[in-house]
C-alpha positions as CSV (number, residue, x, y, z in Angstrom):
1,X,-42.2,18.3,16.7
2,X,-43.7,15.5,18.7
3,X,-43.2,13.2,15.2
4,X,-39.7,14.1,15.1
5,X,-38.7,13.6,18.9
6,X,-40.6,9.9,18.4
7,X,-38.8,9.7,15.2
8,X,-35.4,10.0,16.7
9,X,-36.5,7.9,19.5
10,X,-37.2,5.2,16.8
11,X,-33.7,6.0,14.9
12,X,-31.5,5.3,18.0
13,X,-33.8,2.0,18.8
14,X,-33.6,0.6,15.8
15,X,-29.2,1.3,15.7
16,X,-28.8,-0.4,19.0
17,X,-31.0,-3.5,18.7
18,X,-29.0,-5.5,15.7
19,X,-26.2,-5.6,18.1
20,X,-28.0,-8.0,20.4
21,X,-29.3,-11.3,20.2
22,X,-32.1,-13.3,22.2
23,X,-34.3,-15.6,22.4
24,X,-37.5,-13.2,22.2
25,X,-38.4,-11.0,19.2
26,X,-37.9,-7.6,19.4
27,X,-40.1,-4.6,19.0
28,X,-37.9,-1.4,18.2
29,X,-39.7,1.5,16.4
30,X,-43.0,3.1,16.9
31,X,-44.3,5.4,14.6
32,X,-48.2,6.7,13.9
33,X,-47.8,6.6,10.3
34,X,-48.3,3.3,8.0
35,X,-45.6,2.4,5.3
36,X,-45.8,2.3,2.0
37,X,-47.2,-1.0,0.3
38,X,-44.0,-3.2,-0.8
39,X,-42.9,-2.3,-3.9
40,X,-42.5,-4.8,-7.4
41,X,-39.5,-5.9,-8.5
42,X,-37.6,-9.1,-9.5
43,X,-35.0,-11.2,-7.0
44,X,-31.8,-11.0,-8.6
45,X,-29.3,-13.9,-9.2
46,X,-27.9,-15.6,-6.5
47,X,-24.0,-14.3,-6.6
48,X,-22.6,-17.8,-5.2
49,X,-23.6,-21.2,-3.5
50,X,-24.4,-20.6,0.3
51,X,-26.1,-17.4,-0.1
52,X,-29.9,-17.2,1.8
53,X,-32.7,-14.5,0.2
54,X,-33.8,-11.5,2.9
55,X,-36.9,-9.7,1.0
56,X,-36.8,-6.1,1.0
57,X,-38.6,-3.8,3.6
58,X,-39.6,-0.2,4.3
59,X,-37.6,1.0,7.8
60,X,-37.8,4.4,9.6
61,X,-35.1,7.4,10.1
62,X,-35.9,10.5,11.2
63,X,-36.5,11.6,7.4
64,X,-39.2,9.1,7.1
65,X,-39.6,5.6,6.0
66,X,-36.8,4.4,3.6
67,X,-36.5,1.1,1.7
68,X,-34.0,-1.2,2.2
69,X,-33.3,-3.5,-0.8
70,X,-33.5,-7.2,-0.8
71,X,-30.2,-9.4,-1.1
72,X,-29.2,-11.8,-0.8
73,X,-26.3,-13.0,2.4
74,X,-24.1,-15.9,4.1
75,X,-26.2,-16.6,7.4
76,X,-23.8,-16.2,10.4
77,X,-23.8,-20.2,10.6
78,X,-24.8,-23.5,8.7
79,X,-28.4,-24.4,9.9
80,X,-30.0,-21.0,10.5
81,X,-32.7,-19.1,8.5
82,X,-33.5,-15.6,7.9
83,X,-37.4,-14.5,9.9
84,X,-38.0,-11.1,8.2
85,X,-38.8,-8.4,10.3
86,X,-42.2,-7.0,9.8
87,X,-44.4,-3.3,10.9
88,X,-47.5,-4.3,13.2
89,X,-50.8,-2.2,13.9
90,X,-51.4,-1.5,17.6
91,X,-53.4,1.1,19.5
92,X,-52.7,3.5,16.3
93,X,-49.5,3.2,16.0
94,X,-47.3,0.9,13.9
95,X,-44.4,-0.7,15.5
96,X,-41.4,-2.3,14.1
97,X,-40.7,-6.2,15.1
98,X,-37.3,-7.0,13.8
99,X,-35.9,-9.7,11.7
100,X,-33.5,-12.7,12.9
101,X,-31.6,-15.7,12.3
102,X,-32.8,-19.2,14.1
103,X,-33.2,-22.8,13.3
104,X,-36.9,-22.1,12.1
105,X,-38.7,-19.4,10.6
106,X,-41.0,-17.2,13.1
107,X,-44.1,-15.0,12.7
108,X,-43.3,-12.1,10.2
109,X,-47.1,-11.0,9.9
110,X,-48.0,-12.9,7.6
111,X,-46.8,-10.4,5.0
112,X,-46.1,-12.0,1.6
113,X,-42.3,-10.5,0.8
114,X,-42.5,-12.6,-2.1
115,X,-39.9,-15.2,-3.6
116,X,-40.0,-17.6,-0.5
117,X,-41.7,-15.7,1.8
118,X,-45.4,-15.7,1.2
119,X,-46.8,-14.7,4.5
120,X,-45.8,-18.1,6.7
121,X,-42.9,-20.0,6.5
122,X,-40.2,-20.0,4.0
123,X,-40.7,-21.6,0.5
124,X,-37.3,-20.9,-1.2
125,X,-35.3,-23.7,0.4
126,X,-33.8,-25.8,3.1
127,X,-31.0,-27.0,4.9
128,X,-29.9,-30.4,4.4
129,X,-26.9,-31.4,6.5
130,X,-24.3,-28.7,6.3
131,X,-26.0,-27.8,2.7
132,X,-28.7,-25.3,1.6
133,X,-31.1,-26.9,-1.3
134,X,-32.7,-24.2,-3.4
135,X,-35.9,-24.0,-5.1
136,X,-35.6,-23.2,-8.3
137,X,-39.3,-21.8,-8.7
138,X,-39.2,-19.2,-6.3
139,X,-35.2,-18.8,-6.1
140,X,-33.6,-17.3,-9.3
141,X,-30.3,-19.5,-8.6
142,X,-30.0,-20.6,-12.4
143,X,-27.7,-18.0,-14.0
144,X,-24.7,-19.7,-11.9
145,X,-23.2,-23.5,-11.3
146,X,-25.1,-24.1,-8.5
147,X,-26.5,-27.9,-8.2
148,X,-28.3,-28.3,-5.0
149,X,-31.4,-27.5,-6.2
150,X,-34.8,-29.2,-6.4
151,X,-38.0,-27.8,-7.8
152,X,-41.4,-27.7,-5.8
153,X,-44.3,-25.2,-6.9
154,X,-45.8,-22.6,-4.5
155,X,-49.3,-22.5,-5.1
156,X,-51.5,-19.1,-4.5
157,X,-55.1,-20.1,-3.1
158,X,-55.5,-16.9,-1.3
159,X,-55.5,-12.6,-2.0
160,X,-52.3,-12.1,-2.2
161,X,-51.9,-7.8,-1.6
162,X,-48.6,-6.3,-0.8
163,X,-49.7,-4.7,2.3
164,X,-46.5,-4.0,4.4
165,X,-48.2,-4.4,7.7
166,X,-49.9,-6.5,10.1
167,X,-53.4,-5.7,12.3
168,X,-55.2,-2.7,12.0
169,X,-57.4,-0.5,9.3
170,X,-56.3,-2.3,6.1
171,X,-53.1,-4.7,7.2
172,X,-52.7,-8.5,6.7
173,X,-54.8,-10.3,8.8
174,X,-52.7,-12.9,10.0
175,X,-51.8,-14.5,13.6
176,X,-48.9,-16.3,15.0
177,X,-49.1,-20.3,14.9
178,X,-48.1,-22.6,17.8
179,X,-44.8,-23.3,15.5
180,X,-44.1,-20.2,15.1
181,X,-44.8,-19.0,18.8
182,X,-42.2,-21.7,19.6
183,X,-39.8,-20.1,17.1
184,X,-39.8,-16.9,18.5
185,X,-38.5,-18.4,21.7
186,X,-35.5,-20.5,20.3
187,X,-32.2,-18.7,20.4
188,X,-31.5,-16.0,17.9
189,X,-28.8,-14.3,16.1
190,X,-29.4,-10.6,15.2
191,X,-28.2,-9.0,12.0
192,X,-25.1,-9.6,10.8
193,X,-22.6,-7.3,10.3
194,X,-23.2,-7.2,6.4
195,X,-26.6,-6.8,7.4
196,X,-26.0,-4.0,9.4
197,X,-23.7,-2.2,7.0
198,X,-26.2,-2.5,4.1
199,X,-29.2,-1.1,6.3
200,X,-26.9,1.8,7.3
201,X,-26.2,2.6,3.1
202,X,-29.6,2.2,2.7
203,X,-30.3,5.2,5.7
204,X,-28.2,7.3,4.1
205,X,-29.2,7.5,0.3
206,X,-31.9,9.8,0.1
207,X,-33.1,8.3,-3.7
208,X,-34.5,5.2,-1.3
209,X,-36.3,7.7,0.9
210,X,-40.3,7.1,0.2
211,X,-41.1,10.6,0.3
212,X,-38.8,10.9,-2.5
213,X,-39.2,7.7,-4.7
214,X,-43.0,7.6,-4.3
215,X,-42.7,3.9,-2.8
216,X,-40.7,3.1,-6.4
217,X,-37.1,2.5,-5.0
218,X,-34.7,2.9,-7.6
219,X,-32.5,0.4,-6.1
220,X,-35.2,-2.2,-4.9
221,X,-32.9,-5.2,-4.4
222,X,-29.2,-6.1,-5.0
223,X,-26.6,-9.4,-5.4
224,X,-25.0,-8.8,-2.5
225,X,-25.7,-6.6,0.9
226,X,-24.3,-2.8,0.8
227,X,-23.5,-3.3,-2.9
228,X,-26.0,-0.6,-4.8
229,X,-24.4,0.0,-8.0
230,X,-23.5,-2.6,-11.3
231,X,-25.6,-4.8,-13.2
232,X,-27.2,-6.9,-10.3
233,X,-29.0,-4.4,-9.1
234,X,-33.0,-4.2,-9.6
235,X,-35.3,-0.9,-9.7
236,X,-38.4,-1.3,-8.2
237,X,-41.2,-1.0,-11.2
238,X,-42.4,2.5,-11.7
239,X,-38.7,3.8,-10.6
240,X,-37.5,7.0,-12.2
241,X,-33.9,6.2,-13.4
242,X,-31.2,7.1,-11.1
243,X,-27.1,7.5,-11.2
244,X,-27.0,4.4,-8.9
245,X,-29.3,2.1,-11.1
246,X,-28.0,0.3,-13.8
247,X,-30.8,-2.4,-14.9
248,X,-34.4,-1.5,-15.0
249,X,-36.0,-5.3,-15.0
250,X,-39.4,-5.7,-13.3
251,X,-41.7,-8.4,-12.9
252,X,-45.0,-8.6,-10.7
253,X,-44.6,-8.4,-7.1
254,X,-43.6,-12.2,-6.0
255,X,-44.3,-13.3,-8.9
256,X,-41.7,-16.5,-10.1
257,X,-38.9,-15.2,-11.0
258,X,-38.4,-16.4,-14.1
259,X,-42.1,-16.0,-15.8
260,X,-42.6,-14.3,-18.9
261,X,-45.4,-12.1,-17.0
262,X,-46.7,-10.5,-14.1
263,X,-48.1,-13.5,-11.6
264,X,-48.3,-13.7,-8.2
265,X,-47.6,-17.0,-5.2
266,X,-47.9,-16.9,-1.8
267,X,-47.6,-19.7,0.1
268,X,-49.9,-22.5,0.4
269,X,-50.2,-26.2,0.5
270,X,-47.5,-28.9,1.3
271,X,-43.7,-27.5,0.8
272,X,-40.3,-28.8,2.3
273,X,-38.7,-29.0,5.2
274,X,-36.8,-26.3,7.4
275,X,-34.5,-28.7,7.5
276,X,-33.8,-32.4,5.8
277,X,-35.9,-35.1,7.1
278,X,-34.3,-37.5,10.1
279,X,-32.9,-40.9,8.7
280,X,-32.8,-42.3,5.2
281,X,-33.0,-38.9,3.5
282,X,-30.9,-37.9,0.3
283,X,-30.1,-34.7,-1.2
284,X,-32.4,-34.5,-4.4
285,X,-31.1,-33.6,-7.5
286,X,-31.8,-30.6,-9.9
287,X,-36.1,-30.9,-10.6
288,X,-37.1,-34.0,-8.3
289,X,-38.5,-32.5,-5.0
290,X,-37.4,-32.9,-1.2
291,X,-36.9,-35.5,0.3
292,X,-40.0,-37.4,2.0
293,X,-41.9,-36.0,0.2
294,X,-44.9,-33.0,0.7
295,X,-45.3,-31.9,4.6
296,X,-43.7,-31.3,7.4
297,X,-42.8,-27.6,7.9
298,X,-44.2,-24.3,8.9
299,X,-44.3,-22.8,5.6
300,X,-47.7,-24.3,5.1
301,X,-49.8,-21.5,4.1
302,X,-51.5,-18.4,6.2
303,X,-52.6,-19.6,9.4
């Protein structure tokens, strides 16, 4: 009983806090159970030019912790980029620190979401002007006509895991840098309303419910938000097949999206920008890197 009443407790936070927005992070749902470790699965195809990856992640309901797919969305303005929201260890319980748009990418506990997001930072792209740059070796953008791309390797140099969670007995060991600090205090935009809608879809279909997949969503990421049916959309390996599931490829967890085999990245070493370099910059073109060269972000690597 006293699980459930914290549970519902949880449910309500979490339903009221994407309507706000701040310049702090926020910290909605406590519960004393850890989620599941993130599951494997492969980033589908970008579905148009302008769209920005958010990795996948296990939330709570009342029923449990449930996974809510990867997709990829339009951020609610040119310039902003996507902070996933992460679980953190804390006097035995595990608490909820929700995901948000800025100008530069927070703390997110230094848990490696894969394709971009390898623990610090974000490794999948940048804005240049009023234009998003993709790269091509962590961003499966190749299947459509999309030319602002540049190609820049992640390198792994460290354990990559796919704990869920930050602190405590057996989470990511990982602390906030002075970048990211800063981050967290810059004005924010909270979920957007496609955000919000696919969170809610994902809530209500019990096949993503961990207690009933196992922590092997069948519907592990999708094309677009609140869209969980047709071809673009990705079982987690080790799914059982479902009615909403129409594709069944897997690849290791982070792995590039595009490699024959399992392999894993996380992020580490020089990578580009948050945003285009002040002053004599160009946009590169498809396989040259970005422009000025290695450095100069907070996507550098665990800290």
């Amino acid at each position: 009983m006293r699980n459930l009443f914290r549970g519902l407790i949880a449910a309500l936070t979490l339903a009221v806090l994407p309507l706000a927005a701040s310049a702090g992070v926020f910290v909605g749902v406590s519960v004393n159970l850890a989620p599941p470790v993130l599951p494997v699965y492969v980033q589908p195809a970008i579905p148009a030019p302008g769209y920005l990856w958010t990795p996948g992640y296990w939330a709570w309901a009342p029923t449990g912790y449930y996974w809510v797919p990867g997709t990829w969305v339009t951020p609610p303005s040119v310039g902003l980029l996507w902070t996933p929201g992460y679980w953190g260890s804390a006097g035995g319980a595990y608490l909820w620190h929700a995901g948000y748009w800025g100008p530069h990418i927070g703390f997110y506990g230094g848990v490696n979401y894969g394709y971009g997001y390898g623990g610090a930072g974000y490794e999948g792209g940048y804005w240049h002007g009023n234009q998003f740059l993709y790269n091509t070796t962590v961003s499966n953008v190749r299947t459509i006509n999309v030319t602002n791309v540049y190609t820049r390797t992640v390198v792994n140099n460290t354990t990559v895991t796919r704990v869920s969670y930050n602190g405590g007995a057996g989470g990511v060991v990982a602390r906030p840098s002075a970048a990211e600090l800063s981050a967290a205090h810059e004005q924010h935009v909270a979920f957007t309303s496609e955000q919000r809608a696919h969170e809610s879809m994902a809530r209500n279909n019990e096949s993503l419910r961990a207690s009933v997949n196992g922590g092997h969503p069948p519907i592990a990421a999708t094309a677009r938000p609140a869209s969980f049916t047709g071809h673009d959309v990705v079982a987690a390996r080790g799914a059982a097949p479902g009615p909403r599931t129409t594709t069944s490829r897997v690849a290791g967890y982070a792995a590039h999206p595009f490699a024959a085999a399992p392999a894993s990245y996380h992020n580490a070493g020089p990578g580009p920008a948050a945003h285009a370099p002040q002053g004599g910059g160009h946009a590169p073109q498809a396989g040259e890197g970005p422009p000025g060269g290695p450095g100069g972000h907070e996507g550098q690597g665990r800290r």
